[in-house]
C-alpha positions as CSV (number, residue, x, y, z in Angstrom):
1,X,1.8,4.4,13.3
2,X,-1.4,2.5,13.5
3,X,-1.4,-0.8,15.7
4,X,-4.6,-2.6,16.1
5,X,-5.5,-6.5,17.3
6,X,-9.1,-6.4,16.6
7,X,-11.4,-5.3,13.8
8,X,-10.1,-1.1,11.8
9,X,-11.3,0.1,8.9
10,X,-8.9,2.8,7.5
11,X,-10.9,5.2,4.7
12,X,-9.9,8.2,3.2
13,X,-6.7,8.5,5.1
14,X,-2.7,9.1,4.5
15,X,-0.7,7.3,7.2
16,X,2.9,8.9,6.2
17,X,6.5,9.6,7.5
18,X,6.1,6.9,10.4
19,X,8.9,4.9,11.6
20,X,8.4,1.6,13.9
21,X,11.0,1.2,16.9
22,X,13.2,-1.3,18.1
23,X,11.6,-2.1,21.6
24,X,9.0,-4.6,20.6
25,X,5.4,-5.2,21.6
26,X,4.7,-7.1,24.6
27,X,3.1,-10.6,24.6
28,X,0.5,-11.7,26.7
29,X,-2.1,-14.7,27.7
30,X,-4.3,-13.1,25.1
31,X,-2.3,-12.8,22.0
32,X,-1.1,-16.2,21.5
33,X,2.1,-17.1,19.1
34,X,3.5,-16.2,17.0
35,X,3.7,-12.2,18.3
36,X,5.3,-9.6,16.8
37,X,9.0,-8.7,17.0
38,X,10.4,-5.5,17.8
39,X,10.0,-2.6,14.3
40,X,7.1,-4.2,12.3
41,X,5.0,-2.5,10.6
42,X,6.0,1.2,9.9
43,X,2.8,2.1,8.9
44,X,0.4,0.0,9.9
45,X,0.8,-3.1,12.1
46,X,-2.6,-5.4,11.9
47,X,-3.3,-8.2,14.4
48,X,-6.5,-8.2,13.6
49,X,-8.7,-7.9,10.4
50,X,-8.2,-4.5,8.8
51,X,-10.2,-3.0,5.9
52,X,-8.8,-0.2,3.9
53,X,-10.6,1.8,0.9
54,X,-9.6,5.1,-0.4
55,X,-6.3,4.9,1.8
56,X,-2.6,5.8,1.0
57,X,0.1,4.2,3.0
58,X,3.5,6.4,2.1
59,X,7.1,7.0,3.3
60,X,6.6,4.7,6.3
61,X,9.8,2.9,7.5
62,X,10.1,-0.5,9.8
63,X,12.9,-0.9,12.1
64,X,14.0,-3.6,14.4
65,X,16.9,-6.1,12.5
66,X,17.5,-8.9,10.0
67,X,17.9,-11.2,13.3
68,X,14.1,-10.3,14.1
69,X,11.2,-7.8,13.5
70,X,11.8,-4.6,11.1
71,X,9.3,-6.6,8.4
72,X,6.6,-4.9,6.4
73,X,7.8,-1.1,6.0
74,X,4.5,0.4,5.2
75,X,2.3,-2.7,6.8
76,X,2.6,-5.4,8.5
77,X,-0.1,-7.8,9.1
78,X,-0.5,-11.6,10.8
79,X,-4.4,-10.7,10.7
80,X,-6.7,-10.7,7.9
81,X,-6.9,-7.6,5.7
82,X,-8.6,-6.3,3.0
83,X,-7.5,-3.4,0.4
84,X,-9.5,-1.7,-1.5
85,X,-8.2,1.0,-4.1
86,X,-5.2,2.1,-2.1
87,X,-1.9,3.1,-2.7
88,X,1.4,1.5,-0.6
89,X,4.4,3.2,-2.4
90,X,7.5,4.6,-0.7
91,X,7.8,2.7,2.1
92,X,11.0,1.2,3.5
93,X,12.3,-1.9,5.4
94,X,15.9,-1.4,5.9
95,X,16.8,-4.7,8.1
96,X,14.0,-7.0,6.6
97,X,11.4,-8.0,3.5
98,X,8.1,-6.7,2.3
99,X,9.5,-3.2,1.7
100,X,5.6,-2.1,1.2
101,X,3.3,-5.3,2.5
102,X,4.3,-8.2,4.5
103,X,2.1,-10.9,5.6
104,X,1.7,-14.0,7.2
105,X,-2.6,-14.3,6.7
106,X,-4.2,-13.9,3.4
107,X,-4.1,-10.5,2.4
108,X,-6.8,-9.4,0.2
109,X,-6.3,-6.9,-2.6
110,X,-8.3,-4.8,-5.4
111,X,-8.0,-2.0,-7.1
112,X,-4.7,-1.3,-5.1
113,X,-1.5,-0.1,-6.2
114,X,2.0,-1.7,-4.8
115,X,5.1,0.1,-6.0
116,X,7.8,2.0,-5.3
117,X,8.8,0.3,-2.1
118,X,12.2,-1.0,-0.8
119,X,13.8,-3.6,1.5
120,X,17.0,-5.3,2.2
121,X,16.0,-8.9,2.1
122,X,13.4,-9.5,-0.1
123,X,10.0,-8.4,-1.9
124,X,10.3,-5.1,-2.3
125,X,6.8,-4.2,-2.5
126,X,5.6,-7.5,-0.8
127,X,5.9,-10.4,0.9
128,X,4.0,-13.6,1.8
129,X,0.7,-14.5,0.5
130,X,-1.3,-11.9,-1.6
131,X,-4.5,-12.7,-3.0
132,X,-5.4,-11.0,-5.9
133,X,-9.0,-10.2,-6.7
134,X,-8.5,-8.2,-10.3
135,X,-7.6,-5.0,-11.4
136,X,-3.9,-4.2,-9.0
137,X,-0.7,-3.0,-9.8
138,X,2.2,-4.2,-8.2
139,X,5.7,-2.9,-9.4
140,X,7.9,-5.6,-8.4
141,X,6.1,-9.2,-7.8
142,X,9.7,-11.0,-6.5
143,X,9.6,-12.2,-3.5
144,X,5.5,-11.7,-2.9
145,X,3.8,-14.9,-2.8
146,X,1.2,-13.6,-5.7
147,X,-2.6,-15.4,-6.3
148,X,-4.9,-14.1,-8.6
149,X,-5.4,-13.4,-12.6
150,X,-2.6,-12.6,-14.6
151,X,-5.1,-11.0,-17.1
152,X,-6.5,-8.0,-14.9
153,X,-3.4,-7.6,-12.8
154,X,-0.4,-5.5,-13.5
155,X,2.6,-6.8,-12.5
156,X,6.4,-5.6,-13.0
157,X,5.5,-2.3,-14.3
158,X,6.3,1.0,-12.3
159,X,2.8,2.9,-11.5
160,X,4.2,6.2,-12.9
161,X,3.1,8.5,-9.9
162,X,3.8,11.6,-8.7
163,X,5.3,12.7,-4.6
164,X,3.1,12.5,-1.4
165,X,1.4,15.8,-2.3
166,X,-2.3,17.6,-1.1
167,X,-3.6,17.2,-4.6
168,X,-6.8,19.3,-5.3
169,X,-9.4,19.0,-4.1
170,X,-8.4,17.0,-1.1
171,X,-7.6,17.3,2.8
172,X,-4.7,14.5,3.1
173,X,-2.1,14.0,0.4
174,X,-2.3,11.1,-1.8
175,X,0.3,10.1,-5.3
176,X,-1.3,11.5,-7.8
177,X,-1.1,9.4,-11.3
178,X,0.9,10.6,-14.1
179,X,-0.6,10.9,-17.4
180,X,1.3,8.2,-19.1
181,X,0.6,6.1,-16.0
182,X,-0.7,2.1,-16.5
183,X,-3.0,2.7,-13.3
184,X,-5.1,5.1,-15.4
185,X,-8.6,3.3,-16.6
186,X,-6.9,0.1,-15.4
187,X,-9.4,-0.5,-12.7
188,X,-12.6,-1.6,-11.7
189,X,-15.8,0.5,-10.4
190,X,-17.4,-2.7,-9.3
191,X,-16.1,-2.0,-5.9
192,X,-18.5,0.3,-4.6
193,X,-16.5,3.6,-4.4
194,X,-17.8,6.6,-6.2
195,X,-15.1,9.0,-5.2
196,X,-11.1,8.9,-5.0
197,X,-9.5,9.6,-1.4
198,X,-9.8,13.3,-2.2
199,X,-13.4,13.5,-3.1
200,X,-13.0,13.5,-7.1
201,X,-15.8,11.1,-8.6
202,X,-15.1,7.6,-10.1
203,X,-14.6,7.2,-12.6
204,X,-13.4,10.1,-14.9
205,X,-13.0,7.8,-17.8
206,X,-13.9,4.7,-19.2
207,X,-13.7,3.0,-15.8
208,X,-12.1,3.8,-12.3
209,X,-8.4,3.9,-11.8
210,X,-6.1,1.9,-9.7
211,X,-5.3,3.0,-6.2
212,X,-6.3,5.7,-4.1
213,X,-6.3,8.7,-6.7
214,X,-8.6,9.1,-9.3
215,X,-6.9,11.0,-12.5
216,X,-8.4,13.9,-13.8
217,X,-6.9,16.1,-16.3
218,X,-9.1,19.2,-15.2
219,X,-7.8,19.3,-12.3
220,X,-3.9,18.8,-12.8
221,X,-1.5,21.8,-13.6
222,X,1.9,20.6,-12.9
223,X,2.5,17.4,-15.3
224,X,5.1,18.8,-17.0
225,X,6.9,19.6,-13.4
226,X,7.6,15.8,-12.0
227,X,8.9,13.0,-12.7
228,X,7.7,9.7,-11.7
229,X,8.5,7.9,-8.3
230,X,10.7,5.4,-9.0
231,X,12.0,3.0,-6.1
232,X,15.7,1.9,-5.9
233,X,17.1,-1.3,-7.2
């Protein structure tokens, strides 16, 4: 789990299989209300301002209760954040919302990919206030407080991607999209990436994909092996 109060940038990185505890985080004369509770953030919890590009955020899980804490099951943030083609999908928050995001400050998205996420109370794949710059994917919008233009965004469509695998060429696992997957040539390569989190150059079609994997058929062997990630209703 990655906890930060000041200014993180996370590129080219998985942050899997965490799981936030129950204990909570201690308040002091320097973080001012209102503080964490006790099992945010399962992935990531950001105080701070947080920048990610490249990243995947997968099969994270938040604890803490429906009383308090236990929100945002892959991240959680009260700070300002920005996200740049990444991937939140898989994450859990059993005793609260935002299954995948939660958020309290403006959270800042672009060529990212939301879906696949699950929580008890509600937004599934996120809650609070998401600003949407274009070209995103988010599976489920209910319950996430959604900004941003209805004609480059994707909303209430599953992202048709495979499991948390070490898809070639690359050192840390990433979803790899389906070939039948919306996210495919959905972006935008105005962001200044060149490669995918595993290397692979953007774009390998007529413009970059959505989220932290770049598809590229000369490089994928097993389509016919999975089926898509879908999260539970």
């Amino acid at each position: 789990m990655i906890y930060s109060d000041v200014s993180v940038t996370i590129e080219d990185t998985t942050v899997s299989d965490n799981l936030a505890g129950d204990g909570g985080l201690l308040c002091d004369d320097a973080y001012q209300p209102p503080c964490p509770t006790g099992g945010d953030g399962g992935g990531i919890s950001n105080l701070g301002a947080l920048t990610m590009r490249n990243a995947t955020v997968s099969g994270n899980r938040s604890g803490g209760s429906t009383a308090e804490g236990g929100r945002g099951g892959g991240v959680y943030s009260i700070g300002q954040a920005w996200l740049w083609y990444s991937t939140i999908t898989d994450n859990e928050a059993p005793a609260n919302a935002g299954g995948g995001l939660w958020t309290e400050e403006t959270v800042i998205l672009a060529d990212t990919l939301v879906d696949a996420n699950w929580a008890n109370l509600s937004g599934s794949d996120c809650a609070g206030y998401v600003f949407l710059l274009n070209h995103n994917l988010v599976g489920r919008s209910e319950g996430c407080g959604l900004v941003g233009d209805p004609q480059s965004n994707i909303f209430d469509q599953p992202a048709l991607i495979g499991p948390l695998a070490l898809n070639a060429p690359g050192t840390t696992e990433t979803h790899a999209l389906l070939p039948n997957s919306p996210a495919i040539d959905a972006g935008s390569c105005d962001g200044g990436v060149t490669t995918d989190q595993r290397g692979v150059p953007r774009p390998q079609g007529a413009e970059c994909d959505i989220g932290a994997y770049e598809y590229d058929p000369s490089l994928v062997d097993w389509q016919p092996l999975y089926l898509p990630l879908i999260a539970r209703r």
